[in-house]
Every structure is written in structure tokens, then in C-alpha cells.
C-alpha angles and dihedrals in degrees: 000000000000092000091054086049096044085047088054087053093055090036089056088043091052088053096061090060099041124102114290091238093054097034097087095044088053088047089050095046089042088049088049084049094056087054108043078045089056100048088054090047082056096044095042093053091047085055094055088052098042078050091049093037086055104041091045081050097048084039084057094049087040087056089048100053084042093055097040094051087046093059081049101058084048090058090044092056094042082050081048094053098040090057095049087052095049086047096055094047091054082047085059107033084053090050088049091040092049095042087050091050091051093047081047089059111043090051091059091048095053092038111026087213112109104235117212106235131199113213093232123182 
């Protein structure tokens, strides 16, 4: 943008030392030039808001998909937790379970009688 700028300036500064029969035709073509360079300049700087409009808009959906698989990830570690929790509690309940069973037995062996046994923690 600025060399085509810089070229209009020279281009304005050759015409004052052209031929007189060919002066007014250069200043109308180089005043042709300066609009179409305008309206390039417009469009170009539409372009760069329509651009900015669109990536702040793709940058707010990306926030939002971040957010939402991050509370996702919270609810899968909660789950997580949830299910270590509910492992070492079956851990426990078969090792109770198992001790009790044992006792159980033994006891029927030295004594012959059935006992009736209460899983306890």
C-alpha cells in the first residue's frame, strides 16, 4: 500500500515535466490510480475487520469447548474417585468377609456347633 502510494507521488512529480498535450491525460489516469487505490485501501481494511470479527468469533467457540471438556474432565475425576473409593471398600468388605469366614471355621472344627456370625467393621 505505501509503494503504490510512494509510486502515485512520483507519478504526480513526472507529469509536471511531461509534454503539455499529454500533461492533463497523465493527471486524469493518475487521478483514476488514487481511487481505485482508495477503494483497496477500504476494502482492504474491511477485510482486516470481517478477519478480526471471525477469528475473535472462532477464539469464543474455542473458550467454550475448552470450558465445557474441562468440566468434563472434573466430573470424570470425581467418577474416578468415586470408583477408588467404591474398590477399596469391596477390598475391605471381601477381607472382612473372608476373616469372618475363617473365624467361622475354625470355630465349627473345634466345636462341631455352626455359629451364627454378624459381618462387623
Amino acid at each position: 500500500m505505501k509503494k503504490l502510494s510512494s509510486l502515485i507521488t512520483c507519478l504526480q512529480g513526472l507529469s509536471s515535466s511531461s509534454p503539455a498535450q499529454h500533461r492533463s491525460q497523465l493527471l486524469k489516469q493518475i487521478e483514476a490510480l488514487q481511487v481505485t487505490s482508495k477503494k483497496q485501501k477500504e476494502h482492504f481494511m474491511e477485510f482486516l475487520q470481517v478477519s478480526e470479527e471471525y477469528a475473535n468469533k472462532y477464539l469464543l467457540e474455542i473458550d467454550i469447548v475448552i470450558q465445557q471438556q474441562g468440566s468434563f474432565l472434573d466430573k470424570l475425576e470425581v467418577r474416578l474417585e468415586a470408583a477408588r473409593n467404591l474398590c477399596g471398600e469391596a477390598v475391605d468388605l471381601q477381607t472382612l468377609y473372608e476373616s469372618g469366614t475363617v473365624a467361622a471355621m475354625e470355630n465349627f472344627r473345634a466345636t462341631g456347633k455352626a455359629a451364627s456370625c454378624r459381618l462387623q467393621r
